[in-house]
C-alpha positions as CSV (number, residue, x, y, z in Angstrom):
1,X,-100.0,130.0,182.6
2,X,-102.0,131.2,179.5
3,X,-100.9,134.4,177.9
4,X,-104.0,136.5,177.4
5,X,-103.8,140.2,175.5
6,X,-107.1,142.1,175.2
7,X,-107.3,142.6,171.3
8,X,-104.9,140.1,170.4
9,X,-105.0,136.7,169.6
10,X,-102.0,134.8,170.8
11,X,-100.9,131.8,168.8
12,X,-97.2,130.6,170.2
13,X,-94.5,131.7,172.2
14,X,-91.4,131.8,169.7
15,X,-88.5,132.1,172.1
16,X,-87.4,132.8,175.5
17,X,-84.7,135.0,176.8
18,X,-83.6,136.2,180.3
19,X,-86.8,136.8,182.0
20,X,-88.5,137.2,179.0
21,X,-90.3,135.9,175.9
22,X,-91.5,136.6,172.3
23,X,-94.5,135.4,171.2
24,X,-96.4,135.4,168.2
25,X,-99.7,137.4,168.2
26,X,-102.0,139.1,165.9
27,X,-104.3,141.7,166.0
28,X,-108.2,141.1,166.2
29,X,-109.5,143.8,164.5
30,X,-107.0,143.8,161.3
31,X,-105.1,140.3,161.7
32,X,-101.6,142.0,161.0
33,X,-99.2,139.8,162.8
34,X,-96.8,141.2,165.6
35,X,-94.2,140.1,168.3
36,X,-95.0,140.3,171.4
37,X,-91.9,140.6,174.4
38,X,-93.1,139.7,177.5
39,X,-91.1,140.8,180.5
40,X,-91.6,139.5,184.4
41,X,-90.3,140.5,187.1
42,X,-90.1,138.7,189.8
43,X,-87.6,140.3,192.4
44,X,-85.6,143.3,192.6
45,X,-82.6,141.9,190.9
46,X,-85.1,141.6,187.8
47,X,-85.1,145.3,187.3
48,X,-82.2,145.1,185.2
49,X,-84.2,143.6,182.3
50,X,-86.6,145.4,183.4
51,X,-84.8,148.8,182.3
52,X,-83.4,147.1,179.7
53,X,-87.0,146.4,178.0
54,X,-87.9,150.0,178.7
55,X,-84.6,151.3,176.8
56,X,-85.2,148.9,174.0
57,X,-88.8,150.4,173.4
58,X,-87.9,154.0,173.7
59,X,-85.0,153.9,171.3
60,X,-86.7,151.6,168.8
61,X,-90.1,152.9,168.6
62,X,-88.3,156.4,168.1
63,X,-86.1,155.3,165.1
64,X,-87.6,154.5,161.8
65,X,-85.7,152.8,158.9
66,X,-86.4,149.1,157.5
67,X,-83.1,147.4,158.7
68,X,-84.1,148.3,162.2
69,X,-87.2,146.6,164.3
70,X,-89.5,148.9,165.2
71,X,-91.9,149.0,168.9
72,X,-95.2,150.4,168.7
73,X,-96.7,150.0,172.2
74,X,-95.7,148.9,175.5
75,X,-98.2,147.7,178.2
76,X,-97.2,148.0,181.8
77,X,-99.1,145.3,184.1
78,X,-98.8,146.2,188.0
79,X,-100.1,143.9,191.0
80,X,-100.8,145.5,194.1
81,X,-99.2,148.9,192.7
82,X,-96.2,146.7,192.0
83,X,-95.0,146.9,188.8
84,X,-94.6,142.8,188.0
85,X,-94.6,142.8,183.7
86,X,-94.3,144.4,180.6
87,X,-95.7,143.8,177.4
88,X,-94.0,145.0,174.0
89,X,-95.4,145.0,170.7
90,X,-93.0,145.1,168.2
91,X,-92.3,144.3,164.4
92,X,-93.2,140.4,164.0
93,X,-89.8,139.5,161.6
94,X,-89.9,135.3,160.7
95,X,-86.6,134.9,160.4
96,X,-83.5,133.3,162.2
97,X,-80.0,135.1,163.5
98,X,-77.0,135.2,161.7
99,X,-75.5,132.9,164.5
100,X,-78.4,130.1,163.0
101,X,-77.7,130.6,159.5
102,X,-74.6,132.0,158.6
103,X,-74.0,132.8,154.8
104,X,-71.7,130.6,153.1
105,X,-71.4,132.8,150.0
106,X,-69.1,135.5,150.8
107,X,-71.2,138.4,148.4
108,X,-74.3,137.1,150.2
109,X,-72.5,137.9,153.4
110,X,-71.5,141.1,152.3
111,X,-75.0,142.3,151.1
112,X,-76.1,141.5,154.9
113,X,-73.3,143.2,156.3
114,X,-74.0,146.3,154.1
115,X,-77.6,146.4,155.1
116,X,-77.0,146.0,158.7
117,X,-74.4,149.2,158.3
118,X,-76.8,151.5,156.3
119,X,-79.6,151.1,159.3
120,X,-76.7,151.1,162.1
121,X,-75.8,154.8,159.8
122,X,-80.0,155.8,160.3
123,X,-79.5,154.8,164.1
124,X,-76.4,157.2,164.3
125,X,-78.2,159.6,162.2
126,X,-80.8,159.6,164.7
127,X,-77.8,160.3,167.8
128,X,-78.1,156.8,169.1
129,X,-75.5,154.1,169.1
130,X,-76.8,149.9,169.2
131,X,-73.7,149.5,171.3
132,X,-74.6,145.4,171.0
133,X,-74.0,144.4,167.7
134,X,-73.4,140.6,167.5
135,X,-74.5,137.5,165.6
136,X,-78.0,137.0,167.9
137,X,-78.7,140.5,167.1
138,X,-79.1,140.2,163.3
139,X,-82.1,138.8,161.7
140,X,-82.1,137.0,157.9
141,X,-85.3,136.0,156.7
142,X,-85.8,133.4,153.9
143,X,-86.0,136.4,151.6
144,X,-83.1,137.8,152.9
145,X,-84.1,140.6,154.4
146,X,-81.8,142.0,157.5
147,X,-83.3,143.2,160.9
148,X,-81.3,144.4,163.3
149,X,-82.9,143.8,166.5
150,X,-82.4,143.9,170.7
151,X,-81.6,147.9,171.7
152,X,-81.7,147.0,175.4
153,X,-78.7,148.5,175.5
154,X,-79.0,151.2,173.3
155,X,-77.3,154.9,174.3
156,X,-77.4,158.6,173.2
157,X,-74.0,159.1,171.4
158,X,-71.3,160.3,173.7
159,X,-73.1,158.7,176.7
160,X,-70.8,157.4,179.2
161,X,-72.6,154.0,181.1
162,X,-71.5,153.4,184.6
163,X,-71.0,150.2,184.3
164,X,-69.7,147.3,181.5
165,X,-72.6,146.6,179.3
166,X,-72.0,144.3,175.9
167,X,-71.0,140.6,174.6
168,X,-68.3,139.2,174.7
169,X,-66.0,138.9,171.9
170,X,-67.9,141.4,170.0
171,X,-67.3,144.3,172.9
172,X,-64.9,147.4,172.3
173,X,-62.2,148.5,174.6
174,X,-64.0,151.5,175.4
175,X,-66.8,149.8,176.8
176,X,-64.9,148.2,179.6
177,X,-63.3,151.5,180.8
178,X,-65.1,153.9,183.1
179,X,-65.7,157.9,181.7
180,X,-65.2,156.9,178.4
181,X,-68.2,157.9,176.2
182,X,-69.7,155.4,173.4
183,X,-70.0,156.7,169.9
184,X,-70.3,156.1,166.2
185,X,-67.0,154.2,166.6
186,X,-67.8,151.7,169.0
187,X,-70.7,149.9,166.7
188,X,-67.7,150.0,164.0
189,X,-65.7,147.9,166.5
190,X,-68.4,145.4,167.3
191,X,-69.8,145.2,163.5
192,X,-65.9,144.6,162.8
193,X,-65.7,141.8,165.8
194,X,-69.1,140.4,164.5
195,X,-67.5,140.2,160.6
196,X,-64.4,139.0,161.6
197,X,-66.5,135.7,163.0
198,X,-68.5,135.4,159.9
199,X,-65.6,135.1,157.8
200,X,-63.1,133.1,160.1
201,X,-65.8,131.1,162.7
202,X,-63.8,132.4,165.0
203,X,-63.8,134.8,167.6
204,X,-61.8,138.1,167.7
205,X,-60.0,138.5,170.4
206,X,-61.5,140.8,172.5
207,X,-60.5,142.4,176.1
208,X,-63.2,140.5,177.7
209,X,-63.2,137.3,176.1
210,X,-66.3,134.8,176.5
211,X,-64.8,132.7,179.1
212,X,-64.2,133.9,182.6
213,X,-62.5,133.2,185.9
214,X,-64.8,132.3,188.3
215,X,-66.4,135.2,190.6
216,X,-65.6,138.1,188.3
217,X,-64.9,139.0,184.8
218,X,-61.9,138.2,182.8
219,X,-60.4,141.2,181.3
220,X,-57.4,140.7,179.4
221,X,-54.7,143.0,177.8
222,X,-55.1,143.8,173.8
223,X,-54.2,140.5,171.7
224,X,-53.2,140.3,168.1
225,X,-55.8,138.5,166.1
226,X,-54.6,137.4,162.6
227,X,-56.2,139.3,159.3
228,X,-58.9,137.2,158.0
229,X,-57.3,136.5,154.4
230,X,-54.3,134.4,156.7
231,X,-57.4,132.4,158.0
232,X,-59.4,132.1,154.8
233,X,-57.6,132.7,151.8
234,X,-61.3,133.8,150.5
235,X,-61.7,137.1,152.3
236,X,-60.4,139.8,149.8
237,X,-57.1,141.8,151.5
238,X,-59.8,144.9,150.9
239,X,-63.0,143.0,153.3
240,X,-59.7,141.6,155.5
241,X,-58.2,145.4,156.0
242,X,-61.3,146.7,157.0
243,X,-62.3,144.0,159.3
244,X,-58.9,145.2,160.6
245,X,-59.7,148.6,160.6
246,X,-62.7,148.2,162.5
247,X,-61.2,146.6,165.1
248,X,-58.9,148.3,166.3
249,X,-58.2,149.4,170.1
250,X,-58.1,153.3,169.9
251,X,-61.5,154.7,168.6
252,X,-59.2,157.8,166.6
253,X,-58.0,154.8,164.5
254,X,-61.3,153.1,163.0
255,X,-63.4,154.2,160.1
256,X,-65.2,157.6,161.3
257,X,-68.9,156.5,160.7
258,X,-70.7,153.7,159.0
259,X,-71.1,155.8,155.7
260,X,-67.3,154.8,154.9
261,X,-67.8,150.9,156.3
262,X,-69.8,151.2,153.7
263,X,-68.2,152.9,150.9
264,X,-65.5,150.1,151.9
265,X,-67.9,146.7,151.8
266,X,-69.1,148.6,148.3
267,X,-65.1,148.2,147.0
268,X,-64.9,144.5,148.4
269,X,-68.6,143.7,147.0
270,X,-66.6,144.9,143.5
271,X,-63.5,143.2,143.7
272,X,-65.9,139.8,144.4
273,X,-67.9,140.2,141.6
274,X,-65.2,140.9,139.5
275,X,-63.2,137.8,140.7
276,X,-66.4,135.3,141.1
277,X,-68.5,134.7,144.1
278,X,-66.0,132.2,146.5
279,X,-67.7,130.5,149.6
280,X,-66.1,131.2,153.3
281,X,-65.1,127.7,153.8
282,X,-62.1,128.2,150.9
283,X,-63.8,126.6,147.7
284,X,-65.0,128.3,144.9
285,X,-68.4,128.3,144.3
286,X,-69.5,124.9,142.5
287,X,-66.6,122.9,143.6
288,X,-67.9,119.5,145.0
289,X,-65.8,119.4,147.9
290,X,-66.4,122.8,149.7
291,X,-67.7,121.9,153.1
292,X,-69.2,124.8,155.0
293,X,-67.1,126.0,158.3
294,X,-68.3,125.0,161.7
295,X,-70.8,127.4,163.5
296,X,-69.0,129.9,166.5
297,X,-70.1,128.9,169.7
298,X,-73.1,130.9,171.0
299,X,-71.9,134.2,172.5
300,X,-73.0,135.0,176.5
């Protein structure tokens, strides 16, 4: 069926999600270009994503800073007093995720990191928490500019969910227990998980790990993961102690906010430049037989 959007001209659909899709439109009167997110619901057990749209619109259309993708409208479309679709304009970004093209350049990598912090810092500034930062939710365009994108599941800090919302292998410990509010601290871990992959291509080892038992979710006991420098010699012990940091099970013992993740990239940024820019697969830059590392599989 043929998307139609009164003042709009629609050109393609650019992706599809669960129950939803992104397409490409621009405006009639202007011709600035813009994403639109369409939603459908078809039964009751679609008001999930239905909610979750909402959320995403409130929180980013209230939160301004370039890192983060802004809303500007939402349409709702009703049949028979039924509400059956919504329609989201949002900030058109042409760009892939970080899962799709992954840095090989370890100061490249750390630039994006750094930018995804400083507008994860505005969204705290603002009292909300992402609470679903993974490699699907980071945009890079060919200019290298950094979106962060998808607050569906976005929270007021100190908010306590009743039930376990996140990704796995990027999800804190906190978000898997009931009564414990989300904060600051919890987009540290899941930044942290997300960095640990983009410097290993491998997962960190989560309480709710991406596979799971049939009829229920797996949820396992804390496991050790090993520092990223004993998996790729590359990763300064300053990036790998951080990445550590970030991770770890009790909120009390992580960084405090994202102004020090950042203050601690800025240190690793230093000690690359100083040393020479390395690649993640374990060559230095320019050396013939660097191959880069394997994409992680897609996360659920």
């Amino acid at each position: 069926m043929a998307l139609a959007v009164p003042g709009y001209t629609v050109y393609e659909r650019l992706g599809l999600g669960a129950r939803s899709s992104i397409w490409l439109v621009a405006s009639q009167a202007t011709g600035e270009q813009f994403a639109l997110k369409r939603v459908l619901r078809r039964t009751g057990e679609d008001d999930k994503f239905i909610k979750q749209a909402i959320n995403d619109f409130e929180v980013s259309s209230r939160v301004s800073h370039p890192v983060l993708r802004r809303s500007y409208e939402m349409w709702r479309v009703r049949r028979f007093l039924v509400l059956r679709e919504l329609r989201i304009l949002m900030e058109f970004v042409p760009g892939r995720t970080l899962e799709e093209v992954r840095p090989q350049k370890l100061d490249t990598l750390l630039r994006v990191f750094t930018r995804v912090a400083e507008g994860l810092d505005a969204l705290h500034q603002q009292k909300y928490v992402h609470t679903d930062i993974k490699p699907n939710n980071i945009l890079i365009t060919d200019s290298e500019d950094v979106k962060v994108i998808d607050f569906g599941q976005s929270c007021l800090i100190g908010h306590v969910k009743g039930r376990i919302q996140g990704t796995p292998d990027y999800i804190a410990p906190e978000q898997v227990e009931r009564g414990v509010p989300l904060t600051q601290r919890t987009d540290v871990f899941n930044l942290g998980a997300t960095l640990y992959w983009a410097v290993t291509g491998r997962a960190y080892p989560t309480v709710m790990p991406s596979r799971k038992r049939r009829g229920g979710i797996d949820l396992v006991g804390p496991r050790e993961a090993p520092p990223p420098e004993e998996v790729n010699p590359n990763v300064p012990t300053a990036l790998s102690r951080l990445i550590m940091d970030c991770c770890r099970e009790n909120p009390k013992d992580r960084p405090a906010d994202m102004q020090e993740v950042i203050r601690r990239l800025e240190v690793a940024q230093h000690i690359l430049d100083k040393n020479g820019t390395t690649l993640i697969g374990g060559a230095t830059e320019g050396d013939p037989s660097s191959v880069p590392t394997s994409p992680a599989p897609p996360s659920e």
